[in-house]
N, C-alpha and C positions, 0 to 999 in steps of 0.2 A: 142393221147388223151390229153386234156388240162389236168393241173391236181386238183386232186380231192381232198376238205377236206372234211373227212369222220368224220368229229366232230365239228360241229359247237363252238363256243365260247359261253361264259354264258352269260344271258341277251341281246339277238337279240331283236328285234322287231316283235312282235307278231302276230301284224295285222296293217292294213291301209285303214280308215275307216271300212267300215262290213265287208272287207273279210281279214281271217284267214290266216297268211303265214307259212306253215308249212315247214320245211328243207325238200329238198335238195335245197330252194327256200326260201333267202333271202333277205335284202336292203343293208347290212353293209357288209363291205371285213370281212371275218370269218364267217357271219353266213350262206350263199349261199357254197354251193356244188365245183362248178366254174361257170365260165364268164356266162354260156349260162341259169342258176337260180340265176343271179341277177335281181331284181326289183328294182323300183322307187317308192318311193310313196310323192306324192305331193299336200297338200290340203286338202288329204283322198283321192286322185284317185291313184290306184296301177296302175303302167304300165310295160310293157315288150318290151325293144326293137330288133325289128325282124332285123334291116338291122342299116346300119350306118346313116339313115337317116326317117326310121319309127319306132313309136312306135304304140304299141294297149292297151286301157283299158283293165284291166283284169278286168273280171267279175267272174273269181271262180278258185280254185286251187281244186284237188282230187288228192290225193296220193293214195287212193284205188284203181282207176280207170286210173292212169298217164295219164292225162289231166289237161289241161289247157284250160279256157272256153276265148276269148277276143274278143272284141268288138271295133267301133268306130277308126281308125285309126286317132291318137292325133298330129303325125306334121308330117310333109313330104311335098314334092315339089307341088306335086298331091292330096291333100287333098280328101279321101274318093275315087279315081280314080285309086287305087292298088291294089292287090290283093294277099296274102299269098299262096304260094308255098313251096312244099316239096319240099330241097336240101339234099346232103350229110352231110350235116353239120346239119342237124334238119330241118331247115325251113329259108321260104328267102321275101322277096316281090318284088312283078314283076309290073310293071307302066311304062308309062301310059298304062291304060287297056281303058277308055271310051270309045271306039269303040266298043268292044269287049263284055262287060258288063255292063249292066242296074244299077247304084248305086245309083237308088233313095230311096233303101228301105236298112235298112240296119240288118245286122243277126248275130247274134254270130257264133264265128266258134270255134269250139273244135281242140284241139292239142293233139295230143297223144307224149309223150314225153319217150325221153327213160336216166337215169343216161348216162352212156358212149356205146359206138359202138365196146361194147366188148359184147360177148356172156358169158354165164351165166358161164362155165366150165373154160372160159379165166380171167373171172374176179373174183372167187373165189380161183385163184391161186393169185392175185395180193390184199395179207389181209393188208397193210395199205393203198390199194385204195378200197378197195372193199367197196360198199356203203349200204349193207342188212347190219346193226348192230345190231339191235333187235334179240336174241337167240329165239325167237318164229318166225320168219322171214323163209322168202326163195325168191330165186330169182327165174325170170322170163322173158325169151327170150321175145323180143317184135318186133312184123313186123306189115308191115301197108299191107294189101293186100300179095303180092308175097316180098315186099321189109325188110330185117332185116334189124331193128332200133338198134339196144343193149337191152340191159336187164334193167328192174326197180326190185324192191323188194314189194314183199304181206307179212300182216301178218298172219300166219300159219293160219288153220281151230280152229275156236273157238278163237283168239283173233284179237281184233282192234287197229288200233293207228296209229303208226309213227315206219314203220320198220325200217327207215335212221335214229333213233336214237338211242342208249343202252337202253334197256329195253324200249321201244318204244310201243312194242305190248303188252298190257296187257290182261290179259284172260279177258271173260265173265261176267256176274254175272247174271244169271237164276234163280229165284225165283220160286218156285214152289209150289204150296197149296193144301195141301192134305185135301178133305173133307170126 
Protein backbone atom coordinates (compact mmCIF):
# COMPACT_ATOMS: atom_id res chain seq x y z
CA UNK A 1 0.00 0.00 0.00
CA UNK A 2 1.28 3.51 -0.77
CA UNK A 3 1.29 5.24 2.27
CA UNK A 4 -1.21 7.09 3.81
CA UNK A 5 -1.47 10.53 5.61
CA UNK A 6 -4.40 10.14 7.75
CA UNK A 7 -4.26 14.04 8.71
CA UNK A 8 -4.23 16.42 6.22
CA UNK A 9 -2.18 19.70 6.98
CA UNK A 10 -3.95 23.02 7.94
CA UNK A 11 -5.10 25.26 5.22
CA UNK A 12 -5.41 22.84 1.96
CA UNK A 13 -7.31 24.21 -0.75
CA UNK A 14 -10.82 23.91 -0.42
CA UNK A 15 -12.27 23.83 -3.76
CA UNK A 16 -11.54 24.46 -7.60
CA UNK A 17 -13.81 26.41 -9.18
CA UNK A 18 -17.56 24.92 -8.07
CA UNK A 19 -16.44 21.81 -6.86
CA UNK A 20 -15.73 21.17 -3.18
CA UNK A 21 -12.40 19.07 -2.45
CA UNK A 22 -13.04 17.22 0.34
CA UNK A 23 -9.96 14.90 2.17
CA UNK A 24 -8.95 11.97 1.41
CA UNK A 25 -8.53 14.11 -2.04
CA UNK A 26 -6.30 16.99 -2.24
CA UNK A 27 -4.09 19.45 -4.78
CA UNK A 28 -0.96 20.13 -2.18
CA UNK A 29 1.61 17.24 -1.02
CA UNK A 30 -0.04 17.11 2.81
CA UNK A 31 -3.44 17.62 2.13
CA UNK A 32 -4.29 14.27 -0.28
CA UNK A 33 -4.46 11.06 1.46
CA UNK A 34 -1.52 9.58 -1.08
CA UNK A 35 -0.55 9.55 -4.70
CA UNK A 36 -3.88 8.17 -6.13
CA UNK A 37 -6.28 11.45 -4.20
CA UNK A 38 -4.02 14.05 -5.64
CA UNK A 39 -5.75 16.46 -7.95
CA UNK A 40 -4.89 19.34 -10.14
CA UNK A 41 -6.74 22.19 -10.46
CA UNK A 42 -6.03 24.62 -13.22
CA UNK A 43 -7.94 27.81 -14.33
CA UNK A 44 -10.86 26.45 -12.06
CA UNK A 45 -10.93 22.99 -14.01
CA UNK A 46 -10.18 20.09 -11.33
CA UNK A 47 -8.63 17.20 -12.90
CA UNK A 48 -7.44 13.46 -11.93
CA UNK A 49 -4.84 11.83 -13.52
CA UNK A 50 -5.93 8.11 -14.38
CA UNK A 51 -2.51 6.93 -16.29
CA UNK A 52 0.85 8.52 -17.00
CA UNK A 53 -0.48 10.08 -19.95
CA UNK A 54 -4.36 10.86 -19.36
CA UNK A 55 -6.22 13.05 -17.34
CA UNK A 56 -10.16 13.55 -16.80
CA UNK A 57 -12.17 16.64 -15.64
CA UNK A 58 -13.65 16.04 -12.49
CA UNK A 59 -17.07 16.90 -12.18
CA UNK A 60 -17.95 15.95 -8.46
CA UNK A 61 -16.33 14.28 -5.46
CA UNK A 62 -18.87 12.26 -2.87
CA UNK A 63 -17.29 11.05 0.24
CA UNK A 64 -20.76 9.73 1.24
CA UNK A 65 -21.04 7.67 -1.76
CA UNK A 66 -16.97 7.02 -2.49
CA UNK A 67 -17.16 8.23 -5.97
CA UNK A 68 -15.87 10.34 -8.11
CA UNK A 69 -17.97 11.59 -10.97
CA UNK A 70 -15.24 12.70 -14.52
CA UNK A 71 -15.76 13.68 -17.65
CA UNK A 72 -14.06 14.86 -20.99
CA UNK A 73 -10.57 13.22 -21.17
CA UNK A 74 -8.04 16.64 -21.04
CA UNK A 75 -4.74 15.33 -22.74
CA UNK A 76 -3.53 12.15 -23.87
CA UNK A 77 -2.14 10.82 -27.31
CA UNK A 78 -5.82 9.86 -28.36
CA UNK A 79 -7.85 12.69 -27.53
CA UNK A 80 -11.44 11.42 -26.42
CA UNK A 81 -10.57 7.73 -28.22
CA UNK A 82 -9.87 5.96 -24.53
CA UNK A 83 -11.57 4.52 -22.45
CA UNK A 84 -11.35 4.08 -18.30
CA UNK A 85 -10.76 0.58 -17.08
CA UNK A 86 -10.75 -1.15 -13.71
CA UNK A 87 -7.23 -2.42 -12.72
CA UNK A 88 -5.63 -3.60 -9.52
CA UNK A 89 -4.51 -0.64 -8.80
CA UNK A 90 -7.99 1.33 -8.78
CA UNK A 91 -8.50 2.14 -12.44
CA UNK A 92 -6.33 2.64 -15.73
CA UNK A 93 -7.02 3.81 -19.43
CA UNK A 94 -7.06 1.57 -22.42
CA UNK A 95 -6.63 3.42 -26.13
CA UNK A 96 -6.78 3.43 -28.70
CA UNK A 97 -10.52 2.22 -28.48
CA UNK A 98 -12.11 4.10 -31.98
CA UNK A 99 -12.95 0.84 -33.48
CA UNK A 100 -14.35 -0.54 -30.75
CA UNK A 101 -16.41 2.61 -29.44
CA UNK A 102 -18.58 5.32 -30.80
CA UNK A 103 -17.00 8.70 -29.09
CA UNK A 104 -19.11 11.11 -30.58
CA UNK A 105 -21.23 11.68 -27.63
CA UNK A 106 -19.63 12.08 -24.54
CA UNK A 107 -20.98 10.78 -20.62
CA UNK A 108 -19.73 11.16 -17.26
CA UNK A 109 -18.53 8.07 -15.77
CA UNK A 110 -18.63 7.53 -11.99
CA UNK A 111 -15.74 5.93 -9.94
CA UNK A 112 -16.30 4.16 -7.07
CA UNK A 113 -13.08 4.36 -5.04
CA UNK A 114 -11.90 2.71 -2.17
CA UNK A 115 -8.95 4.52 0.78
CA UNK A 116 -6.50 1.33 0.49
CA UNK A 117 -6.87 -2.43 -0.64
CA UNK A 118 -6.99 -3.32 2.92
CA UNK A 119 -10.16 -4.77 4.44
CA UNK A 120 -11.86 -3.13 7.18
CA UNK A 121 -10.60 -5.72 10.23
CA UNK A 122 -6.88 -5.21 8.40
CA UNK A 123 -6.99 -1.70 8.32
CA UNK A 124 -8.40 -0.92 11.89
CA UNK A 125 -5.36 -2.89 13.15
CA UNK A 126 -3.06 -0.43 11.18
CA UNK A 127 -4.24 3.05 13.75
CA UNK A 128 -1.64 5.63 12.32
CA UNK A 129 -2.86 4.53 8.66
CA UNK A 130 -6.17 3.78 9.29
CA UNK A 131 -8.26 6.51 7.51
CA UNK A 132 -12.03 6.46 9.43
CA UNK A 133 -10.84 9.41 11.97
CA UNK A 134 -14.12 10.84 12.75
CA UNK A 135 -15.22 8.95 16.36
CA UNK A 136 -18.87 8.97 14.86
CA UNK A 137 -17.36 6.98 11.78
CA UNK A 138 -17.10 3.48 10.74
CA UNK A 139 -15.70 1.65 8.15
CA UNK A 140 -16.77 -0.12 5.07
CA UNK A 141 -15.69 -3.16 2.90
CA UNK A 142 -16.02 -1.96 -0.61
CA UNK A 143 -16.40 -4.45 -3.97
CA UNK A 144 -17.47 -3.45 -7.42
CA UNK A 145 -19.58 -6.48 -8.38
CA UNK A 146 -17.74 -10.02 -7.19
CA UNK A 147 -14.34 -7.78 -7.17
CA UNK A 148 -12.86 -6.35 -3.37
CA UNK A 149 -11.76 -2.91 -3.66
CA UNK A 150 -10.62 -2.07 0.16
CA UNK A 151 -12.62 -0.30 2.50
CA UNK A 152 -13.73 3.71 2.74
CA UNK A 153 -15.30 5.21 5.88
CA UNK A 154 -19.31 6.48 6.51
CA UNK A 155 -20.42 8.63 8.99
CA UNK A 156 -22.35 6.74 11.80
CA UNK A 157 -26.52 6.86 11.48
CA UNK A 158 -27.52 10.26 12.47
CA UNK A 159 -24.38 12.19 11.57
CA UNK A 160 -22.93 13.86 8.14
CA UNK A 161 -19.49 15.21 7.20
CA UNK A 162 -16.07 14.21 6.63
CA UNK A 163 -15.30 10.77 8.37
CA UNK A 164 -11.33 11.06 7.01
CA UNK A 165 -11.27 13.87 9.43
CA UNK A 166 -11.29 14.33 13.58
CA UNK A 167 -14.51 15.19 14.37
CA UNK A 168 -15.42 15.16 10.76
CA UNK A 169 -19.12 13.78 11.41
CA UNK A 170 -21.03 15.98 13.22
CA UNK A 171 -24.71 14.88 14.50
CA UNK A 172 -27.81 16.17 13.05
CA UNK A 173 -29.89 19.07 14.12
CA UNK A 174 -33.79 18.15 13.78
CA UNK A 175 -36.19 20.72 14.49
CA UNK A 176 -39.21 19.67 15.63
CA UNK A 177 -42.71 21.82 16.13
CA UNK A 178 -44.92 20.90 18.37
CA UNK A 179 -48.54 22.41 17.81
Amino acid sequence: MQDYNPKPKEHCPASCGPITIPFPFGLEEGCFANEKFHLNCTSGNLTVSVSEDAQYQVTGISVEDGTLTVSNMVNGSNEKEAILIQTEDGYGVDSPMEDQFDFSVEYNIVIKWAVANLTCETAMQKDTEYACRSSQSYCLNVTHGEIFMGYRCKCSSGFQGNPYVNAGCTGLILLITLY
